[in-house]
SEVEXFI-501939 format. One record per residue (C-alpha): x, y, z; residue in one letter. Coordinates in steps of 0.1 Angstrom, whole numbers, plus 5000, padded with zeros to 4 digits. Example, Ala and Ser with C-alpha at 12.3 -4.5 7.8 and 13.67 -1.06 7.14 Angstrom:
BEGIN
512349555078A;513749895071S;
# end
This chain:
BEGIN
475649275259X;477048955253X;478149055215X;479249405227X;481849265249X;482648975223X;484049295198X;485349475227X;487549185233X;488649125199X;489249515195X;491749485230X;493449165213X;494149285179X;497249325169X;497849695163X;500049675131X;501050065132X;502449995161X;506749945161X;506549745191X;503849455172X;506449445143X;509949445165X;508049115182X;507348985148X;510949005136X;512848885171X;514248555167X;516448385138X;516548695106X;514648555076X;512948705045X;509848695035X;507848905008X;504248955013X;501948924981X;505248824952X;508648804956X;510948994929X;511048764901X;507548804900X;507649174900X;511049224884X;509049314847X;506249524866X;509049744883X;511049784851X;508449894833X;506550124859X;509450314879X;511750544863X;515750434874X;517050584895X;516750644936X;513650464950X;511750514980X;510850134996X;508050155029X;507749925051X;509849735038X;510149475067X;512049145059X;511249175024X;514249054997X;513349234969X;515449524973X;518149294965X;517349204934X;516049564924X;519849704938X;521349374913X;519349564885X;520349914894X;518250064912X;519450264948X;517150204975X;516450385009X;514550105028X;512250225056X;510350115081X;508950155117X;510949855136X;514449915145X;514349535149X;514149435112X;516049715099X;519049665120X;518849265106X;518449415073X;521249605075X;524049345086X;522349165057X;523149385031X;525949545046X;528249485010X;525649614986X;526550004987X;522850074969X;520749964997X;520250205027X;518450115057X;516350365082X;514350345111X;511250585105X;507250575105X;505950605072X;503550905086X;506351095090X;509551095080X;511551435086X;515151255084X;514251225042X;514251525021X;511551674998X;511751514962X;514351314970X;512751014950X;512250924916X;509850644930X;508350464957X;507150114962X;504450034988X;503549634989X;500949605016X;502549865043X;499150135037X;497049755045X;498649775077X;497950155086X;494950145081X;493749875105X;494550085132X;491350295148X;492750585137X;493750445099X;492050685081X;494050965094X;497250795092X;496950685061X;496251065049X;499751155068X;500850855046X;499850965014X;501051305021X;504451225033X;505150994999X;503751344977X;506451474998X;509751284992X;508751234957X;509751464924X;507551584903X;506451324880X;507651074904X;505550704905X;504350594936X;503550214928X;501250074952X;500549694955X;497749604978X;494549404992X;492649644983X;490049644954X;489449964933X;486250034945X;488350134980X;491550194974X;490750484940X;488450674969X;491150724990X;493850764966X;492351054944X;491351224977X;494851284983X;496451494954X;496951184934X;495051264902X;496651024876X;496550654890X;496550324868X;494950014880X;496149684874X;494849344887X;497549084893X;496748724897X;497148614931X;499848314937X;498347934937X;499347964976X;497048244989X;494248104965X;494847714984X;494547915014X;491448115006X;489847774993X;490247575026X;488547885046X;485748005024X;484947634999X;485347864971X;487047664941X;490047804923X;490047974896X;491147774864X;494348014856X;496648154883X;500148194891X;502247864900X;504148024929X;505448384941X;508548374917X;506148324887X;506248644864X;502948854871X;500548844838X;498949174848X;495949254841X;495349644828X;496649904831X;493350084832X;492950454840X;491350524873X;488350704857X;487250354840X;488850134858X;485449984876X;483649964844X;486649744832X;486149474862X;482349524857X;482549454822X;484749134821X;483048994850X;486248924872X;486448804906X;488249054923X;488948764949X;491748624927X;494048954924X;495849164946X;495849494932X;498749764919X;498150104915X;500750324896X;500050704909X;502150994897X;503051334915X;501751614890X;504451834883X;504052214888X;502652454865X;505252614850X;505152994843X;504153114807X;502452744798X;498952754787X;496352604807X;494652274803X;491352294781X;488352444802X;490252454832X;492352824837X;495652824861X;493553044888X;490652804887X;493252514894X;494752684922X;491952784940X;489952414937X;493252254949X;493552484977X;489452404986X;490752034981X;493252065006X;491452305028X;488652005031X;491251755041X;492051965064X;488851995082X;488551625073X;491451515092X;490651775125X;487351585121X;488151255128X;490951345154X;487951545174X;485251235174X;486950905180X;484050665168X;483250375197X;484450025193X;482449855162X;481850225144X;485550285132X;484850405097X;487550275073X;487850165039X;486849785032X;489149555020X;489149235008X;488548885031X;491648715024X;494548525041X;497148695034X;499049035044X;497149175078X;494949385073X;491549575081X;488549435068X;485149605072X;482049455079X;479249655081X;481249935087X;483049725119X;486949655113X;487849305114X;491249125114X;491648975087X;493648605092X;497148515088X;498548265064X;502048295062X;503548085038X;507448025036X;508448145003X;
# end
């Protein structure tokens, strides 16, 4: 009884973080930035080299900075995210930079944007966050399909994350994303101190200085191999976040031959069981709410950093905070 009521009370006092009203409390007070995971030095090489120019798509994109430094390099960027709070800071911040556009709108859906408006989108940490919620599996679905959505056809959806492969490929490939690259990117010396004081783990012997450093990726590694490439070199997924560069298949076109083994009608009728399935899937979970402690979502790594759901024995978990100013 006693433990029962101990995770009924941490369940009531968790923060719900795909909730506007946690995130507009986050962000009152005196407007500063802050990037989770790197900030855009860091990334500057690993956006250049994974998104096409042109207009991107940035989620959740909270106080983060690095839209400034993507607009510097020419990129346009519709900002988004779920607190009117940040966004309207966010504005006023970058009210003379003509590339950056600001909206209030929840990543699950986002009716105000157009389909295949983007050439790109860039996620960093904002699916975490959904999918603590109880009901993160099925926002998260809503998520993926929204971003299909907005993007063109051989558009890049470039996801950075907590998230290992062994979670994060399950639930991507689920949802129409068939070609998706892994790569593993040293975590900052900062989130590794932090990690250290919690767990006694030592550091590791090589990792980034601070979050300006310029990520040394690890990978890219195709999704279908991607866990026999961690297995094989013996890496401690504990030291990376994670990036995962998916891209929207682009239609059939008439008169083109299909792929080998694989004729156009076959590949229209298993896509429409695929999306049938999720269908029945999603109507699943929305009919049987598990109790407190039985929430099935996907595990992700213990860390301190970016908040998110952790799993533990199939029980979410908050995982703890450790901001640190960048």
């Amino acid at each position: 009884m006693a433990a029962a009521a101990a995770a009924l009370a941490t369940e009531t006092s968790r923060p719900t973080y795909s909730a506007s009203a946690y995130w507009d409390t986050r962000y009152m007070g005196p407007a500063k930035n802050f990037d989770w995971f790197f900030n855009y030095p860091a990334l500057k090489s690993l956006l250049h080299e994974h998104l096409p120019s042109g207009k991107v798509l940035h989620v959740g994109c909270g106080n983060s900075n690095i839209q400034e430094g993507m607009a510097s390099d020419g990129f346009k960027v519709t900002n988004v995210d779920i607190s009117p709070v940040v966004i309207e800071q966010m504005k006023h911040q970058h009210a003379d930079i003509q590339s950056l556009d600001y909206i209030v709108g929840d990543c699950r859906d986002m009716p105000q944007l157009e389909d295949g408006t983007f050439q790109s989108c860039i996620d960093k940490g904002t699916l975490d966050a959904v999918l603590c919620s109880q009901s993160g599996q099925v926002d998260a679905v809503k998520y993926l399909h929204e971003i299909d959505r907005l993007l063109q056809p051989g558009g890049k959806f470039l996801l950075i994350s907590l998230g290992a492969p062994a979670a994060r490929l399950a639930l991507l490939q689920k949802q129409l994303w068939g070609a998706v690259q892994v790569l593993l990117l040293p975590k900052p010396l900062l989130y590794l101190q932090s990690d250290a004081t919690m767990t006694g783990r030592p550091l590791p012997s090589q990792c980034a200085a601070n979050k300006d450093e310029p990520i040394r990726a690890l990978g890219p590694w195709p999704a279908a191999t991607a866990l026999q490439e961690l297995a094989a070199q013996e890496l401690d997924t504990r030291d990376y976040f994670f990036a995962y560069i998916c891209t929207k298949t682009p239609p059939q076109r008439p008169g083109l031959e299909p792929g080998p083994g694989l004729g156009l009608e076959q590949a229209a009728a298993e896509k429409q069981q695929l999306l049938l399935q999720q269908q029945l899937e999603r109507e699943h979970l929305q009919e049987q709410q598990e109790p407190v402690g039985q929430v099935q979502q996907v595990p992700l790594m213990v860390v301190a950093s970016p908040p998110v759901a952790v799993a533990v024995a199939g029980a979410p978990v908050a995982a703890p905070e450790a901001e640190v100013a960048a």
